[in-house]
N, CA, C and O atoms as a GROMACS GRO file, in nm:
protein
  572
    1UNK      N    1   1.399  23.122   5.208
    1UNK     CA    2   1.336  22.994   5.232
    1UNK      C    3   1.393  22.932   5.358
    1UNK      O    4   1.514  22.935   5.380
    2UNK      N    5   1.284  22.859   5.460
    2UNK     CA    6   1.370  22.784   5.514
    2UNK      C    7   1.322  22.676   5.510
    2UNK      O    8   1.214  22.624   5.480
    3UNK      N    9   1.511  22.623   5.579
    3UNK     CA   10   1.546  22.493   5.565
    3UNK      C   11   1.474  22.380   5.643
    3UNK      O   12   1.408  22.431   5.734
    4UNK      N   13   1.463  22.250   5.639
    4UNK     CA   14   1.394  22.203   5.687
    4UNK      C   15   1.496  22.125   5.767
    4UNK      O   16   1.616  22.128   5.738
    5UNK      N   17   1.430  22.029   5.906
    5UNK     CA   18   1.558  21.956   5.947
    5UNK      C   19   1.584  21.845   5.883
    5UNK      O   20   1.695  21.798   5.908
    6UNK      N   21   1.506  21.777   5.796
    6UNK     CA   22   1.631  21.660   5.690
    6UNK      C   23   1.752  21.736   5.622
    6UNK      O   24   1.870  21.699   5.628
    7UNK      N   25   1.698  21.871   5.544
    7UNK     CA   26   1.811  21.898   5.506
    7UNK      C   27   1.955  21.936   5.602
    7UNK      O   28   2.063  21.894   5.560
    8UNK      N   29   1.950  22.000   5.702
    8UNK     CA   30   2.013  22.064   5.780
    8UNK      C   31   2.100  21.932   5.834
    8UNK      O   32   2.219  21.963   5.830
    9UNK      N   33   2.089  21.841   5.866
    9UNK     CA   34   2.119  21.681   5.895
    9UNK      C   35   2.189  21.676   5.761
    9UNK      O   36   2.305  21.713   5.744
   10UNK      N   37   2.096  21.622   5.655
   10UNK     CA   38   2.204  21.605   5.543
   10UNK      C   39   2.362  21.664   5.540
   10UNK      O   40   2.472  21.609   5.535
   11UNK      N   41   2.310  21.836   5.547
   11UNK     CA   42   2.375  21.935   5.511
   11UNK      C   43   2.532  21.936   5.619
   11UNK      O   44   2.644  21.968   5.578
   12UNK      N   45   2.486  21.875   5.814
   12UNK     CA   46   2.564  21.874   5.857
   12UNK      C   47   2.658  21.740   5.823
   12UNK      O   48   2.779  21.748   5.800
   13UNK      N   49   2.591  21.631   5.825
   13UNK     CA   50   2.681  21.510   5.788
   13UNK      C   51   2.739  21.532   5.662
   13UNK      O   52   2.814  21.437   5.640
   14UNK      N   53   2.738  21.600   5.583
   14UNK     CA   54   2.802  21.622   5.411
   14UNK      C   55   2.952  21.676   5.505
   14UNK      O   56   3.050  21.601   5.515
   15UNK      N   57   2.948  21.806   5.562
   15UNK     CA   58   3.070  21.877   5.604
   15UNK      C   59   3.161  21.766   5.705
   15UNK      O   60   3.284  21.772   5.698
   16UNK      N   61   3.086  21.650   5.811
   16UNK     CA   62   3.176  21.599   5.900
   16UNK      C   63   3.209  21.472   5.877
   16UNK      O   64   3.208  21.392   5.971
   17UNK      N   65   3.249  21.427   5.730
   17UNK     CA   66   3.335  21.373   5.650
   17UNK      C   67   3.399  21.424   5.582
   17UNK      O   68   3.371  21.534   5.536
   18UNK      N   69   3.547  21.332   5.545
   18UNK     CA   70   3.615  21.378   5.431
   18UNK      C   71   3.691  21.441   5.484
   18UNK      O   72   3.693  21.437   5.607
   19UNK      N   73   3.821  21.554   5.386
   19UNK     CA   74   3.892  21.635   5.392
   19UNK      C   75   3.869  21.736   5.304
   19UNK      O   76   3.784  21.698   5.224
   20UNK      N   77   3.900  21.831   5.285
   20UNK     CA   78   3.938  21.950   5.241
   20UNK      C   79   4.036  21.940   5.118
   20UNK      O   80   4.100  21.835   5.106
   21UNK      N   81   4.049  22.019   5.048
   21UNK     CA   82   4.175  21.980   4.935
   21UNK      C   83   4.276  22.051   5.006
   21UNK      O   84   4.389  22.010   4.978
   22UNK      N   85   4.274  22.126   5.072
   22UNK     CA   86   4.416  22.233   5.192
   22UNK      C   87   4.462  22.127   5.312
   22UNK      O   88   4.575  22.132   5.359
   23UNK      N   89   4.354  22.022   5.360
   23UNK     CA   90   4.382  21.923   5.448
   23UNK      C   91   4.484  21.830   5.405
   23UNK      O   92   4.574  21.796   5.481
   24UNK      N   93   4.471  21.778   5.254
   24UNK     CA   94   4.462  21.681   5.180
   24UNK      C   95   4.641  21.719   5.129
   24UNK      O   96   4.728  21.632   5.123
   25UNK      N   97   4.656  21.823   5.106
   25UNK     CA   98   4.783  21.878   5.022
   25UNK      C   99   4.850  21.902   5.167
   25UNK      O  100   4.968  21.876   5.145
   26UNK      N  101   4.840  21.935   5.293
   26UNK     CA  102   4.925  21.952   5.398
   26UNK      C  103   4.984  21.834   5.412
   26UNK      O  104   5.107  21.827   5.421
   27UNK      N  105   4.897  21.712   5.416
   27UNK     CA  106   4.898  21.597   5.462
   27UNK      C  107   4.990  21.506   5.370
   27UNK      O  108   5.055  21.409   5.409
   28UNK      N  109   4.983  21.563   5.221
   28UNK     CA  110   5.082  21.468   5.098
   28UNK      C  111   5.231  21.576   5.138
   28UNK      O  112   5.343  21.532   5.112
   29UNK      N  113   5.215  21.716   5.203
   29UNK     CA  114   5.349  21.776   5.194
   29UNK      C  115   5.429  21.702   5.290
   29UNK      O  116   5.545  21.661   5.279
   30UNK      N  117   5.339  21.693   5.397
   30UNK     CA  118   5.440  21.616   5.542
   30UNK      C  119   5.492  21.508   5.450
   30UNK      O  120   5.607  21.498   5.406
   31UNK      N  121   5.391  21.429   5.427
   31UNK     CA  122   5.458  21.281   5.367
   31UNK      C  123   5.573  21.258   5.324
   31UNK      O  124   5.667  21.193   5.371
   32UNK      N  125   5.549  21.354   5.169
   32UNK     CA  126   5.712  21.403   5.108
   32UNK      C  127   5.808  21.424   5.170
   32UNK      O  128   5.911  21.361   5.144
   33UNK      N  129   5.804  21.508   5.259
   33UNK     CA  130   5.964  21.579   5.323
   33UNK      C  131   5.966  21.446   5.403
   33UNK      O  132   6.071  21.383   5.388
   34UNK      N  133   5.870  21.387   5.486
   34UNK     CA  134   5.921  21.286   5.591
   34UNK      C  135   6.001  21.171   5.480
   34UNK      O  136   6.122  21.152   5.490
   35UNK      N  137   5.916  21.099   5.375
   35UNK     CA  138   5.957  21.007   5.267
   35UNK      C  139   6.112  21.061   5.222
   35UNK      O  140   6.211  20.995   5.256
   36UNK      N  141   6.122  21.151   5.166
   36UNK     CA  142   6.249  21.248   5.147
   36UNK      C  143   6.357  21.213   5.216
   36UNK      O  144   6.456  21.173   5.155
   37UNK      N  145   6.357  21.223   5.382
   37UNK     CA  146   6.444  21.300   5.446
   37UNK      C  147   6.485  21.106   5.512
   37UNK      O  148   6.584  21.067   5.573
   38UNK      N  149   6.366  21.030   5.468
   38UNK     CA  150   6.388  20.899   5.551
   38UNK      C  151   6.489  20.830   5.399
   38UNK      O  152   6.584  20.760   5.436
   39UNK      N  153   6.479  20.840   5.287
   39UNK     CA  154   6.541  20.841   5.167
   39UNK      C  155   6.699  20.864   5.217
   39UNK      O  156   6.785  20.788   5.260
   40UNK      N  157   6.695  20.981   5.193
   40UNK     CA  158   6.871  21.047   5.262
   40UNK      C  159   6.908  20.986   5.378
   40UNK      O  160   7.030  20.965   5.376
   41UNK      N  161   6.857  20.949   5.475
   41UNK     CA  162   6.861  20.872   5.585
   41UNK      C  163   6.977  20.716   5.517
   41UNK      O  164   7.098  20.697   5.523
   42UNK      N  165   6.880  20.646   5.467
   42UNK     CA  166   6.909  20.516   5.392
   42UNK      C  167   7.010  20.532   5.293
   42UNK      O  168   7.084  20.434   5.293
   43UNK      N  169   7.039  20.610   5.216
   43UNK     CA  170   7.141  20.666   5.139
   43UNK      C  171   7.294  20.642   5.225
   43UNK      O  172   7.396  20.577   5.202
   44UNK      N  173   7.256  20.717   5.316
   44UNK     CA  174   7.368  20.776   5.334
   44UNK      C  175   7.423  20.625   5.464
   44UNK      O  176   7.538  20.593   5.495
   45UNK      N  177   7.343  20.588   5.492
   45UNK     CA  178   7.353  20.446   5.587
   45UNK      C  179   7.428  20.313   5.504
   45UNK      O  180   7.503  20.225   5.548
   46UNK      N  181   7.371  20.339   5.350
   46UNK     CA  182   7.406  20.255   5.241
   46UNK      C  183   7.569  20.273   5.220
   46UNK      O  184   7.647  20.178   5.216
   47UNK      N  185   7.609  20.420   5.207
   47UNK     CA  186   7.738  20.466   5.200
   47UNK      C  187   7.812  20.417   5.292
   47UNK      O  188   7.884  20.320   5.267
   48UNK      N  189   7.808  20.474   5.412
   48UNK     CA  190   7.894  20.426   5.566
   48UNK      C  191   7.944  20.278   5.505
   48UNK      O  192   8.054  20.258   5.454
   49UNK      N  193   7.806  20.150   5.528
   49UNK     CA  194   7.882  20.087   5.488
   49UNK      C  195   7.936  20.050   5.415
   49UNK      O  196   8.000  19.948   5.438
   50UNK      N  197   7.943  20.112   5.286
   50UNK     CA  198   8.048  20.061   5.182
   50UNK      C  199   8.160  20.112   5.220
   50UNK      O  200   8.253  20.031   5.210
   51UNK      N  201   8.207  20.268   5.283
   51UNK     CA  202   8.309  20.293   5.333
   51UNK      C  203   8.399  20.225   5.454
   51UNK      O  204   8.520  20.217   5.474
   52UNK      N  205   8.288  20.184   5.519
   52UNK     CA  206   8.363  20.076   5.619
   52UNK      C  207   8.419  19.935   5.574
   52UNK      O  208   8.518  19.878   5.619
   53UNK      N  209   8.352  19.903   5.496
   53UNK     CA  210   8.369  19.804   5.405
   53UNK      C  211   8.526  19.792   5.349
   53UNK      O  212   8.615  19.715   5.387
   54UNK      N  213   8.528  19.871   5.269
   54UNK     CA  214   8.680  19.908   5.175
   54UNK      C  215   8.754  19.982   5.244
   54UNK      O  216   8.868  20.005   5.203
   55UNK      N  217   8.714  20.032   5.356
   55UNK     CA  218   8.826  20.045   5.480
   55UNK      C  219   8.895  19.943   5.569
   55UNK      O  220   9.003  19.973   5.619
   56UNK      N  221   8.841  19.827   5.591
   56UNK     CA  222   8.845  19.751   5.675
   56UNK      C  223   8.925  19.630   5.568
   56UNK      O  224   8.999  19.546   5.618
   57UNK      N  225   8.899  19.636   5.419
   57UNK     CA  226   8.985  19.554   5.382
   57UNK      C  227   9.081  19.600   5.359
   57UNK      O  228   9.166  19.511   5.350
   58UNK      N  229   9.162  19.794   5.326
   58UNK     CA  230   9.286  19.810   5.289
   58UNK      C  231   9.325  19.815   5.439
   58UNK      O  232   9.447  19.832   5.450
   59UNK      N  233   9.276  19.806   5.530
   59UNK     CA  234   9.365  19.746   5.647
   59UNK      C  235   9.434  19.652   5.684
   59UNK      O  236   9.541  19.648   5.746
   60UNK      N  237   9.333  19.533   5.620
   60UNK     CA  238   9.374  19.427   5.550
   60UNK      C  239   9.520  19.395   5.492
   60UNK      O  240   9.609  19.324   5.539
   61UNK      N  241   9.516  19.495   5.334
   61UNK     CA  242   9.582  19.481   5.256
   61UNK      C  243   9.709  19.574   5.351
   61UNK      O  244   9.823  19.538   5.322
   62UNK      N  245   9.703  19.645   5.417
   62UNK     CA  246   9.829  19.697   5.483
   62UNK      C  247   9.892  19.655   5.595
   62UNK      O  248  10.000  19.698   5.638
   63UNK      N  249   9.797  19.536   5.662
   63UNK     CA  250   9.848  19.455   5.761
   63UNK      C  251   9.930  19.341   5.687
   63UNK      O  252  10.023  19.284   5.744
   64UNK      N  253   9.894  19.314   5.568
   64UNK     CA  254   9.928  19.236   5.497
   64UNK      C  255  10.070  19.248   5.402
   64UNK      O  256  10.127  19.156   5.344
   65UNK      N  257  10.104  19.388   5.406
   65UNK     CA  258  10.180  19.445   5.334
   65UNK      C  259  10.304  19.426   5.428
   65UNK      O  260  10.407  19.379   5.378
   66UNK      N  261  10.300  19.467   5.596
   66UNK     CA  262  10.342  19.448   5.681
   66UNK      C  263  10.421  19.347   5.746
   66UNK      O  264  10.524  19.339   5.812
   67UNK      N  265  10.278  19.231   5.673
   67UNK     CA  266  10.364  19.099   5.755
   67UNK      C  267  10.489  19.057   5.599
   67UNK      O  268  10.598  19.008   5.631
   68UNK      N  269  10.474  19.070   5.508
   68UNK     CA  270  10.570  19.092   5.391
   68UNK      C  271  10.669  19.144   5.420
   68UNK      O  272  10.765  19.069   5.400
   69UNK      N  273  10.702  19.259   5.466
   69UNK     CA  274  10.756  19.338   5.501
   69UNK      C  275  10.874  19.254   5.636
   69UNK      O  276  10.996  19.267   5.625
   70UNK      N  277  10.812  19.174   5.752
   70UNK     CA  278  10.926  19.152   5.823
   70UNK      C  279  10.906  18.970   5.765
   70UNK      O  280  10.960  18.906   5.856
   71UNK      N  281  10.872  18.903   5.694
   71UNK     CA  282  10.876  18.793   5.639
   71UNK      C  283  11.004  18.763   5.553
   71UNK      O  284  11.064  18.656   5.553
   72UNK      N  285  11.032  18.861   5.489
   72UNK     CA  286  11.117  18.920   5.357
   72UNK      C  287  11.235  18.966   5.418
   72UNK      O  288  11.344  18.982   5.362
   73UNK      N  289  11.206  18.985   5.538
   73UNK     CA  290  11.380  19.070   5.625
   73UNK      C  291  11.392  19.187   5.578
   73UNK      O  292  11.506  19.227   5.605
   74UNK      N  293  11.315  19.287   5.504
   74UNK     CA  294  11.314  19.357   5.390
   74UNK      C  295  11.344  19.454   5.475
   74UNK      O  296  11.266  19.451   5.571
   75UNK      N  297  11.472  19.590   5.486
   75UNK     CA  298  11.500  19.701   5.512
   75UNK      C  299  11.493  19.794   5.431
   75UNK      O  300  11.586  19.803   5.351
   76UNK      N  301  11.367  19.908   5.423
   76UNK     CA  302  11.342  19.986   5.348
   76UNK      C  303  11.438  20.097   5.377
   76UNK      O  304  11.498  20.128   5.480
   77UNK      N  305  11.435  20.147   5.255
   77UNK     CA  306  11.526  20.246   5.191
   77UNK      C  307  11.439  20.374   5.147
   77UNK      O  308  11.393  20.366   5.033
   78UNK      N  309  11.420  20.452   5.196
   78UNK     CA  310  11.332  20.600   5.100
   78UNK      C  311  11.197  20.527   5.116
   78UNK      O  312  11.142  20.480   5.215
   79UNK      N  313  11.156  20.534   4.972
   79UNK     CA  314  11.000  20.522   4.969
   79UNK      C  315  10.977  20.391   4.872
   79UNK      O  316  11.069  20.327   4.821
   80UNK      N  317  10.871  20.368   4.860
   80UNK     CA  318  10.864  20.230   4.742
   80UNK      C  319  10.648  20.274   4.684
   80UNK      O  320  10.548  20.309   4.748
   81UNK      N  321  10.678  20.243   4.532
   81UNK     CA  322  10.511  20.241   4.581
   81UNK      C  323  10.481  20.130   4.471
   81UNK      O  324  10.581  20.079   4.421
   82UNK      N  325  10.368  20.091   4.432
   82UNK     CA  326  10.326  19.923   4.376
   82UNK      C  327  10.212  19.956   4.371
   82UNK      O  328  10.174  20.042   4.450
   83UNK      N  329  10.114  19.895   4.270
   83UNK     CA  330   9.994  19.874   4.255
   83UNK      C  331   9.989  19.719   4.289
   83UNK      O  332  10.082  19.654   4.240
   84UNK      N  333   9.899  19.649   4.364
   84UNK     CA  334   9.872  19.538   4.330
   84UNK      C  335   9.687  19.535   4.303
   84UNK      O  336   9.613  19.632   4.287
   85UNK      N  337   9.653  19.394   4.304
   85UNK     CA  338   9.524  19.363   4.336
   85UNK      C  339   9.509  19.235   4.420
   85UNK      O  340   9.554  19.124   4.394
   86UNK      N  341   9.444  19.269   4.512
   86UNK     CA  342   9.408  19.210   4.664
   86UNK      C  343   9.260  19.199   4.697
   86UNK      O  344   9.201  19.307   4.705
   87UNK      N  345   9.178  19.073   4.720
   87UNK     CA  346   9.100  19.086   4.759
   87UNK      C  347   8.988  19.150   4.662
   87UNK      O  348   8.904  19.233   4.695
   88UNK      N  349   9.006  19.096   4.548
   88UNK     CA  350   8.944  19.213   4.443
   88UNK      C  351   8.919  19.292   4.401
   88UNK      O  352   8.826  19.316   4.324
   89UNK      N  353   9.041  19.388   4.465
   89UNK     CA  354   8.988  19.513   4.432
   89UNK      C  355   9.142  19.540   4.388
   89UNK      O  356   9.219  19.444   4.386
   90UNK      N  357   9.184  19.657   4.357
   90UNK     CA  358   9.323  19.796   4.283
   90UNK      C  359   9.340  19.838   4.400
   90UNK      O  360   9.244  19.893   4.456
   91UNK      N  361   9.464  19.825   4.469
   91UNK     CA  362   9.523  19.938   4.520
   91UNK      C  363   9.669  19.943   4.486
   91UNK      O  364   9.752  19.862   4.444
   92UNK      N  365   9.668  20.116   4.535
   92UNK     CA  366   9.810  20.147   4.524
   92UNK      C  367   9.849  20.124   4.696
   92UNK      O  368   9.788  20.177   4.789
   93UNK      N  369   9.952  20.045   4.706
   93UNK     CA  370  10.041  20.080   4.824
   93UNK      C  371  10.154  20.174   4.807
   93UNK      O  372  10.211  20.181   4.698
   94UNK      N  373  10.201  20.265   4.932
   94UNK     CA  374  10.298  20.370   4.929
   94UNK      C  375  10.350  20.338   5.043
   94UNK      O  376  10.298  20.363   5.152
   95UNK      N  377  10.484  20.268   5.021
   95UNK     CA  378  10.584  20.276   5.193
   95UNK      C  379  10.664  20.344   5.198
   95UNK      O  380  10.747  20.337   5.107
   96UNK      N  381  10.683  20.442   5.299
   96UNK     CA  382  10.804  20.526   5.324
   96UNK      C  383  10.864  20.510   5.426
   96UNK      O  384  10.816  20.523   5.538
   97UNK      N  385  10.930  20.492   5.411
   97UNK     CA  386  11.046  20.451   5.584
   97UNK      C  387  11.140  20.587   5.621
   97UNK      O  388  11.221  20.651   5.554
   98UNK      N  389  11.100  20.598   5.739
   98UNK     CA  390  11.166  20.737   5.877
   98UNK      C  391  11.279  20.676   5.937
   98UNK      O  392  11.284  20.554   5.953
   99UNK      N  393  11.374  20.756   5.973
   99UNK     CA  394  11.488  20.703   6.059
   99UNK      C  395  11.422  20.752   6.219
   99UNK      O  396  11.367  20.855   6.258
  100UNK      N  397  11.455  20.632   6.279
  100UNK     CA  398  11.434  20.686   6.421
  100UNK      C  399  11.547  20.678   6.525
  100UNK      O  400  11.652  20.644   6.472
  101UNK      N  401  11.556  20.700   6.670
  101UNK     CA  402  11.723  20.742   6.725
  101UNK      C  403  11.762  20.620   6.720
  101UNK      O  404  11.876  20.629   6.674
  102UNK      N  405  11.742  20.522   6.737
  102UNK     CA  406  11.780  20.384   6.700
  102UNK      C  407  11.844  20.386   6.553
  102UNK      O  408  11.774  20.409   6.454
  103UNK      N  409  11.994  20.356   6.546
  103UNK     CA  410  11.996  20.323   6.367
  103UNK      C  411  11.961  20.189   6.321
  103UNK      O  412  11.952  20.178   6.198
  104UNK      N  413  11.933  20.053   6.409
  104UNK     CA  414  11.862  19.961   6.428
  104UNK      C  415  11.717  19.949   6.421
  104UNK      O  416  11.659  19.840   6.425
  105UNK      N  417  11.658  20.061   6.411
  105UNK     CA  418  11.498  20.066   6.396
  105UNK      C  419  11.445  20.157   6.298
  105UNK      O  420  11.487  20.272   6.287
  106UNK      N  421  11.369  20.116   6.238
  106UNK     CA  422  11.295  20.183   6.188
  106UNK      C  423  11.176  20.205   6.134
  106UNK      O  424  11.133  20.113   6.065
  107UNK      N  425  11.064  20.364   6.154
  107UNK     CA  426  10.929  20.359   6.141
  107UNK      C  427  10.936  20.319   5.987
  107UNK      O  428  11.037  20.324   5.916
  108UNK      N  429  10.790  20.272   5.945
  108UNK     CA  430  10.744  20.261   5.795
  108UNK      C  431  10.608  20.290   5.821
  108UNK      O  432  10.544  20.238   5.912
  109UNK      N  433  10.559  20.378   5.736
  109UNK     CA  434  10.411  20.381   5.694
  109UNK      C  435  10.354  20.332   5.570
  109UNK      O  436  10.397  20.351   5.457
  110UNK      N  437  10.258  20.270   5.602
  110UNK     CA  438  10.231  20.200   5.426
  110UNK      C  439  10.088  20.283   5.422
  110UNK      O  440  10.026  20.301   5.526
  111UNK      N  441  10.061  20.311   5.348
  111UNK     CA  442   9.962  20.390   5.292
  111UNK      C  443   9.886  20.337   5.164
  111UNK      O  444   9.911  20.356   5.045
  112UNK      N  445   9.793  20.268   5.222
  112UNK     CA  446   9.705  20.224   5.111
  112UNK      C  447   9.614  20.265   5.022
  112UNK      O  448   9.522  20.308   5.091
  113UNK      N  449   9.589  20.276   4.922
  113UNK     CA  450   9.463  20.386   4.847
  113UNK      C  451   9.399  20.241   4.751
  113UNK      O  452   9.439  20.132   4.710
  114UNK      N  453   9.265  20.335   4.751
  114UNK     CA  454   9.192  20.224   4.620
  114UNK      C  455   9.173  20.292   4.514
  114UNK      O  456   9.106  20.394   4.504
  115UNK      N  457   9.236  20.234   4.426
  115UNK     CA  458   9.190  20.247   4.283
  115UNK      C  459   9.038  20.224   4.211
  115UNK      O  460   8.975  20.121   4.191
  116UNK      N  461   9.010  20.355   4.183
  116UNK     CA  462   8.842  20.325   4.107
  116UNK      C  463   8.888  20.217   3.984
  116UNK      O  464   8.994  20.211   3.923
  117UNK      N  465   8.783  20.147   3.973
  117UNK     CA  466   8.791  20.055   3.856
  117UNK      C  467   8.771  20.165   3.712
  117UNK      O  468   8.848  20.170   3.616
  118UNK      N  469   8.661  20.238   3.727
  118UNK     CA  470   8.626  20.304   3.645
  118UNK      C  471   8.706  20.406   3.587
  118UNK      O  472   8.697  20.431   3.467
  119UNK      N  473   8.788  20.469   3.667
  119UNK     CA  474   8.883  20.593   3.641
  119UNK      C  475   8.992  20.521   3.703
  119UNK      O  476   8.997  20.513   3.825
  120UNK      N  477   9.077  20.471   3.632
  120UNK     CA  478   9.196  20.489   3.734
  120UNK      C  479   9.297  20.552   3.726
  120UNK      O  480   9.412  20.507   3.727
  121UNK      N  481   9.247  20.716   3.713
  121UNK     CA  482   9.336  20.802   3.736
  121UNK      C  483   9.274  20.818   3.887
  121UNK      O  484   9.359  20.862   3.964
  122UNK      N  485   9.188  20.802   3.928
  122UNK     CA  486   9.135  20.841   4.024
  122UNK      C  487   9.117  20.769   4.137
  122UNK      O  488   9.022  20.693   4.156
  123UNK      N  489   9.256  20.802   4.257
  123UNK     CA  490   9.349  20.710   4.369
  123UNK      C  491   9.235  20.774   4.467
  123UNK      O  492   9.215  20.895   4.468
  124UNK      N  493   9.164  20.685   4.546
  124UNK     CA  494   9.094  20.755   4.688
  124UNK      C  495   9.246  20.711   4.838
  124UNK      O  496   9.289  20.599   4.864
  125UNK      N  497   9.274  20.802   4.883
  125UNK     CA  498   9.331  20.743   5.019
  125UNK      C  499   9.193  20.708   5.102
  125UNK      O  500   9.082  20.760   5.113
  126UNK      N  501   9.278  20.562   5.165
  126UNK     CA  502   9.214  20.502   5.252
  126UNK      C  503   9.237  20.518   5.412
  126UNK      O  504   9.179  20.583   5.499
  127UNK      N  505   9.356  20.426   5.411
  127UNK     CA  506   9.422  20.389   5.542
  127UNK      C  507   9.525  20.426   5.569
  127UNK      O  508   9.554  20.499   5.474
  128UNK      N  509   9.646  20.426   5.671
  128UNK     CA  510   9.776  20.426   5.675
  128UNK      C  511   9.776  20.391   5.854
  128UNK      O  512   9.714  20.427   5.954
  129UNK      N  513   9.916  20.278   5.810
  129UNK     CA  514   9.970  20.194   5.927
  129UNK      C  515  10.109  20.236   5.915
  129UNK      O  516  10.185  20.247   5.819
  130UNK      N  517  10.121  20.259   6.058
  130UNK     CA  518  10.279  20.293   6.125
  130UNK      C  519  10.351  20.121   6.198
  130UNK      O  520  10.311  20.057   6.296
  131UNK      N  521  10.460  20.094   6.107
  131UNK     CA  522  10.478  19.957   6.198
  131UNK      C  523  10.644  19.961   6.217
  131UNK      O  524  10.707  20.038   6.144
  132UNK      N  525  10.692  19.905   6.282
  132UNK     CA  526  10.806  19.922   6.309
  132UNK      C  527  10.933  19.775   6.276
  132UNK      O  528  10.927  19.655   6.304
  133UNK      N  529  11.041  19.862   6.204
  133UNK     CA  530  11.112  19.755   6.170
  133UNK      C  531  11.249  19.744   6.218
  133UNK      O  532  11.297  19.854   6.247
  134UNK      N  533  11.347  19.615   6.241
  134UNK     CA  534  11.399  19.631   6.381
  134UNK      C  535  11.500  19.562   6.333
  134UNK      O  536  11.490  19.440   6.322
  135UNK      N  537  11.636  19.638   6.289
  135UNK     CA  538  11.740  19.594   6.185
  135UNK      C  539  11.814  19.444   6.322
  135UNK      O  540  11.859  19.355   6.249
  136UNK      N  541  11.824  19.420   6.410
  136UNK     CA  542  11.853  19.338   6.497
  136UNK      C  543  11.790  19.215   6.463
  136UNK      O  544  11.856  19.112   6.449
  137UNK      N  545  11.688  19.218   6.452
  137UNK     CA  546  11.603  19.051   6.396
  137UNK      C  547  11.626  19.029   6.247
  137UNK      O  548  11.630  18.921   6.187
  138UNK      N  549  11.637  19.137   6.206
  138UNK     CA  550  11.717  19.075   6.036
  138UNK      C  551  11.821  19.022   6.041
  138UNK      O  552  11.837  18.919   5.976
  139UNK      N  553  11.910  19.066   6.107
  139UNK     CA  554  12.030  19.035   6.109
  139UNK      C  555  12.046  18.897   6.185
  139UNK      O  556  12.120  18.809   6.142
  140UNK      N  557  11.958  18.881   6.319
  140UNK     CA  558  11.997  18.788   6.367
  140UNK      C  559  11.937  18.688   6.340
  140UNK      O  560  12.005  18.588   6.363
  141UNK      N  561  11.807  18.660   6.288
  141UNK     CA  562  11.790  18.558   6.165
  141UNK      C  563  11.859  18.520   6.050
  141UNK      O  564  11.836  18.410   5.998
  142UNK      N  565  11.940  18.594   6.006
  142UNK     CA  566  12.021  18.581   5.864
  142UNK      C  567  12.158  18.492   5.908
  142UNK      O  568  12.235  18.428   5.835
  143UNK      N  569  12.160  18.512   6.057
  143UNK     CA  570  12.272  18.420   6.086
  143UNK      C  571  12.244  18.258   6.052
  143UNK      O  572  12.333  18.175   6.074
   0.00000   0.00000   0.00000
């Protein structure tokens, strides 16, 4: 039989609309992986800053530990460690004091970690500050 030209018109405008179901499923796959990969994107942007976050305050808490430290006249001996809570949150501080060629000076590192609320067996290290302590100003304040 042939076709006539209404149908052939019909027949072409039917095909040059629409999509395909192979068009249609390429087009939801891109989506996904792009939706996906922009997901992990934001995730992981979300993280940073919480890590910067609770980094920037046990710096805090170890600058803080610090100014204690020559406030107190305090000459460390070996190591010392303490839990407090600062700033709302658990940490453990850890100071260990180094002899250096000076017997008048000496390094300390304080080493801050946060305590999970949830586990607290479970210490994350954070930070650690090197500050220096200077047996001459103890002494010559104490006069």
């Amino acid at each position: 039989m042939k076709k006539t030209c209404r149908q052939n018109v019909q027949h072409r405008r039917f095909n040059a609309f629409g999509f395909t179901l192979l068009e249609v499923m390429v087009a939801l796959a891109i989506f996904a992986t792009t939706a996906l990969a922009l997901m992990k994107i934001a995730m992981n942007y979300t993280q940073s800053i919480q890590q910067n976050e609770l980094r920037t305050l046990a710096h805090f808490v170890a600058m803080n530990q610090a100014a204690e430290l020559r406030i107190e006249k305090e000459w460390l001996t070996g190591s010392q460690s303490e839990d407090i809570t600062e700033q709302g949150e658990q940490w453990r501080i850890q100071k260990q004091s180094y002899e250096t060629i000076s017997p008048d000076v000496q390094r300390i590192e304080i080493q801050v970690s946060h305590i999970d609320p949830d586990n607290a067996e479970k210490v994350q290290g954070v930070t650690t500050l090197s500050v220096f302590n200077y047996r001459q100003s103890l002494e010559g304040n104490a006069q």
